[in-house]
N, C-alpha and C positions, 0 to 999 in steps of 0.2 A: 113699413120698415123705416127706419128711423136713417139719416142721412150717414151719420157716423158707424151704423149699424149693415146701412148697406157696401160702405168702403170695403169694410172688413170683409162681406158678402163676396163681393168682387176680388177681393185679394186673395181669397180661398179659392176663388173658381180658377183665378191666374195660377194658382200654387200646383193647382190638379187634380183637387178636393171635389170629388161628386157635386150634384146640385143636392140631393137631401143630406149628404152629412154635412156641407156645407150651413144649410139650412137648421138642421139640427144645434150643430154649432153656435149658429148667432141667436136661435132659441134660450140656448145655455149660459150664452152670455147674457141676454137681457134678460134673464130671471134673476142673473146673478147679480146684477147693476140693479137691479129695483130690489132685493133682498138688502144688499150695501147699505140704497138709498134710504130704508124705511129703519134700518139699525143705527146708523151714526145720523148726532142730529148736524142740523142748518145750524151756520153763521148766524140767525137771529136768534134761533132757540139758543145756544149756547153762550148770546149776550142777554136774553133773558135770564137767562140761569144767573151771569156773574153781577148780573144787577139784585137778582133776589137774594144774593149770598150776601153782598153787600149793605144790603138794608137788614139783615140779621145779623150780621156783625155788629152794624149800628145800634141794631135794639140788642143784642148782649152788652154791649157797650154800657148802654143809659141803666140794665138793667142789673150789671156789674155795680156802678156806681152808688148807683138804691142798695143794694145788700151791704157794700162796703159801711154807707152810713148807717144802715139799720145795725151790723153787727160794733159799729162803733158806740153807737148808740146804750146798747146791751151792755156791753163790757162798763163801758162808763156808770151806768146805774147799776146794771152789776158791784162795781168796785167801791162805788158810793156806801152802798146798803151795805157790803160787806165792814167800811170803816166806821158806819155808823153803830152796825150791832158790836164789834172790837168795843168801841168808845162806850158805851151803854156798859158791857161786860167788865171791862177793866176800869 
């Protein structure tokens, strides 16, 4: 039993709390602190996360930029070829 776990242990027994429902009890709680544990992540996991968020912001970013010119790109020859066939026509 775990240090913190036996506090509690002993606080129950002072309370008037039987020894098995006692026991029972700090059962309940340590499934329920390792259920907690394995659902919300660590401090490292969730600076992993905003580091990987980060770098994909980055790359929409560069990737943003590439379509901007590409569709700049278009419009311009688009609008070319457009005044070229006008000028041919008229």
């Amino acid at each position: 039993m775990k240090q913190q776990h036996y506090s509690t242990y002993k606080a129950l027994l002072a309370a008037g709390i039987n020894e098995l429902q006692a026991a029972a009890i700090i059962r309940s709680i340590a499934a329920l602190s390792k259920q907690i544990a394995n659902q919300y992540s660590t401090r490292d996991e969730i600076k992993k996360l905003t580091i990987q968020t980060e770098s994909l912001f980055d790359e929409i970013e560069k990737i943003e930029l590439r379509m901007t010119i590409k569709m700049g790109s278009i419009a311009a020859i688009t609008s070319g070829l457009l005044f070229s066939a006008l000028k041919l026509w008229l």
